[in-house]
C-alpha positions as CSV (number, residue, x, y, z in Angstrom):
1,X,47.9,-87.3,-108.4
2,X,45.3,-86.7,-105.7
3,X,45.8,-82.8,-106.3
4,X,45.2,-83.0,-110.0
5,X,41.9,-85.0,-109.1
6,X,40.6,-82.0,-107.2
7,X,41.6,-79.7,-109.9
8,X,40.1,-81.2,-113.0
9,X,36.8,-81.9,-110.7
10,X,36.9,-77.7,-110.1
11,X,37.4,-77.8,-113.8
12,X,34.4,-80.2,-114.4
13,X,32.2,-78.1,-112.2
14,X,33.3,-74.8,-114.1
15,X,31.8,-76.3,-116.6
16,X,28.5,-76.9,-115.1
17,X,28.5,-73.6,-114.7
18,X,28.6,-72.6,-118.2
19,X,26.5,-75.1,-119.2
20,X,23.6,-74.5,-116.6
21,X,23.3,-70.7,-118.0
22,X,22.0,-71.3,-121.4
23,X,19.6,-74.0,-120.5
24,X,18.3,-71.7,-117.7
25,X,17.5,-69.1,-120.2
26,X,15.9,-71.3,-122.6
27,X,13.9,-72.6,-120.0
28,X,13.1,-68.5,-118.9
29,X,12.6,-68.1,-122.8
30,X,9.9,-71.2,-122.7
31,X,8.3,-70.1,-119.6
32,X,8.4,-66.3,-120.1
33,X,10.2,-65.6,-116.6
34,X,13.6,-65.2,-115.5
35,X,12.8,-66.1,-112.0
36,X,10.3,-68.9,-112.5
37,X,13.1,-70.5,-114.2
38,X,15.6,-70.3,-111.5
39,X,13.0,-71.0,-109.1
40,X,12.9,-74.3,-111.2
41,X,16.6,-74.6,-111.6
42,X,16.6,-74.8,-107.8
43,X,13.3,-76.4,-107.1
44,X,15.1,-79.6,-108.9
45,X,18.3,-79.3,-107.7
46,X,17.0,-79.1,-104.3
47,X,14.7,-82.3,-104.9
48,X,17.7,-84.4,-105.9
49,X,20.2,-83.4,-103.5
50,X,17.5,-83.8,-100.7
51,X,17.4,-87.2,-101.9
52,X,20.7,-87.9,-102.1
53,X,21.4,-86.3,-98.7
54,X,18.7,-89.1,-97.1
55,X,20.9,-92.1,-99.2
56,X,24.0,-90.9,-97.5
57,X,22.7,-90.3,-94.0
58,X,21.4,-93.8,-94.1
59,X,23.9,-95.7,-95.7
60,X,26.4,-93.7,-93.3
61,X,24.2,-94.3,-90.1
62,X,24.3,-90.7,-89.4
63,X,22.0,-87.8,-88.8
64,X,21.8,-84.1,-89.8
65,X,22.0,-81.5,-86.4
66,X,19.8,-79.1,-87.5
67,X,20.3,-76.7,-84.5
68,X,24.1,-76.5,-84.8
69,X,24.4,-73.7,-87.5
70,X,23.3,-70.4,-86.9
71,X,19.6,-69.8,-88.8
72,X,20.9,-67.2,-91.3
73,X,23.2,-69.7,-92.5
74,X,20.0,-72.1,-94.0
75,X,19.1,-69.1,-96.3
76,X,22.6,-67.3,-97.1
77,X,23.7,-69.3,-99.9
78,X,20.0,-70.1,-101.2
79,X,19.7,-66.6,-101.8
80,X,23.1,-65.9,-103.0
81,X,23.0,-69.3,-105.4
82,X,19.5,-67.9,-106.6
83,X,20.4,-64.3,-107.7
84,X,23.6,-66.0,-109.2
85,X,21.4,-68.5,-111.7
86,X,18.8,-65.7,-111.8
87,X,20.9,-63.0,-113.0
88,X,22.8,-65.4,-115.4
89,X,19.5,-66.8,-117.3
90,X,19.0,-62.8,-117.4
91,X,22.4,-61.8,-118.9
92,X,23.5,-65.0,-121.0
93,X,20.9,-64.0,-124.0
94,X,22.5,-60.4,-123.5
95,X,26.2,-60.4,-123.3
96,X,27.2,-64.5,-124.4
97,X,28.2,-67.7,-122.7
98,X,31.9,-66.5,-122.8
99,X,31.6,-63.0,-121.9
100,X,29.4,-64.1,-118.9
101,X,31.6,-67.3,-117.9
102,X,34.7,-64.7,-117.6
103,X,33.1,-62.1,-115.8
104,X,31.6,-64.8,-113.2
105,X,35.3,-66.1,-112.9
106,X,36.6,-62.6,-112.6
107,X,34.3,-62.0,-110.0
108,X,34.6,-65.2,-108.2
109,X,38.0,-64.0,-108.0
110,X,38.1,-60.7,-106.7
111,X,35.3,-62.0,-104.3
112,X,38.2,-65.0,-103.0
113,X,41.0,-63.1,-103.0
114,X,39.1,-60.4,-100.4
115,X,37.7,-63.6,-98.3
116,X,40.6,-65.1,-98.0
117,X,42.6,-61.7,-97.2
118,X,39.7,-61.2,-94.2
119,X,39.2,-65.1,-93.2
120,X,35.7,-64.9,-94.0
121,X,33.7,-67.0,-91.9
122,X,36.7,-68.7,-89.9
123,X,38.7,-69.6,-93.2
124,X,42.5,-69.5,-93.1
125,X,43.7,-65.4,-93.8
126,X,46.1,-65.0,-96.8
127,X,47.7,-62.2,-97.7
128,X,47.4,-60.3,-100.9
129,X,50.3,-60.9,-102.8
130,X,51.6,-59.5,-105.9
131,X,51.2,-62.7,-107.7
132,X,47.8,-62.7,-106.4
133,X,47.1,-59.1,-107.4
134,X,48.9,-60.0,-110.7
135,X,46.3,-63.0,-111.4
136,X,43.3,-61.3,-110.6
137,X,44.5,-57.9,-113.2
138,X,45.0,-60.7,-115.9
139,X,41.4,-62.3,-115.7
140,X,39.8,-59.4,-115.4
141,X,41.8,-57.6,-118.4
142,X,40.6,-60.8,-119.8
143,X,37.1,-60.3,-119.1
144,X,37.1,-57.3,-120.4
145,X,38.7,-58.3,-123.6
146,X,35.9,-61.5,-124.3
147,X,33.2,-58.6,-123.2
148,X,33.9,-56.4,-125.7
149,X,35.3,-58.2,-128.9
């Protein structure tokens, strides 16, 4: 039951996804720039989880150790989550909410499948299997097929 939790909450946040690209671009259509709306996208995100972050830490008791990570690590996925909503507020006007939705999954993919083959970043190292390889030829046949019909 616990497993199907975790699923249909990746399910929920897939859809987030989707949904987060069109009102970025209407918001890049409104303000005339792709970037100043991700920056915006980002700038609010940022202010809420910040927020949230100093609930938790209180009502937990606990504090944040700031020196433990390595510095990169603060900016790696800000910059990687900001080209992400960037380029989507760029391509969804272009190319469609389902076309750009499969070709995210079909890069999340690839991307997973090679990160977990390497253990990216300490993460458990799984082998690419033919079911694996099989999966990942599908959705991106797929892709291809919403991208061009």
């Amino acid at each position: 039951m616990i497993g199907l939790f975790w699923s249909l909450l990746g399910i929920l946040s897939g859809s987030f996804i989707a949904i987060q690209a069109p009102i970025n671009s209407q918001l890049a259509r409104g303000l005339g720039l792709s970037v100043a709306a991700a920056a915006f996208s980002f700038l609010s995100g940022a202010i809420v989880l910040g927020l949230v972050t100093f609930v938790v830490t209180r009502a937990q008791g606990i504090s944040l150790d700031w020196k433990a990570p390595a510095p990169w690590l603060f900016v790696a996925g800000g910059l990687l989550g900001g080209s992400y909503v960037t380029i989507s507020t760029l391509l969804i006007p272009r190319i469609g909410a389902a076309a750009l939705m499969a070709l995210i999954v079909a890069g999340q993919l690839l991307a997973g499948v090679l990160m977990d083959r390497v253990g990216f970043l300490g993460m458990a190292v799984r082998e690419i299997s033919l079911g694996r390889v099989a999966g990942a030829v599908l959705l991106m046949a797929g892709a291809v097929l919403i991208r061009l019909t």
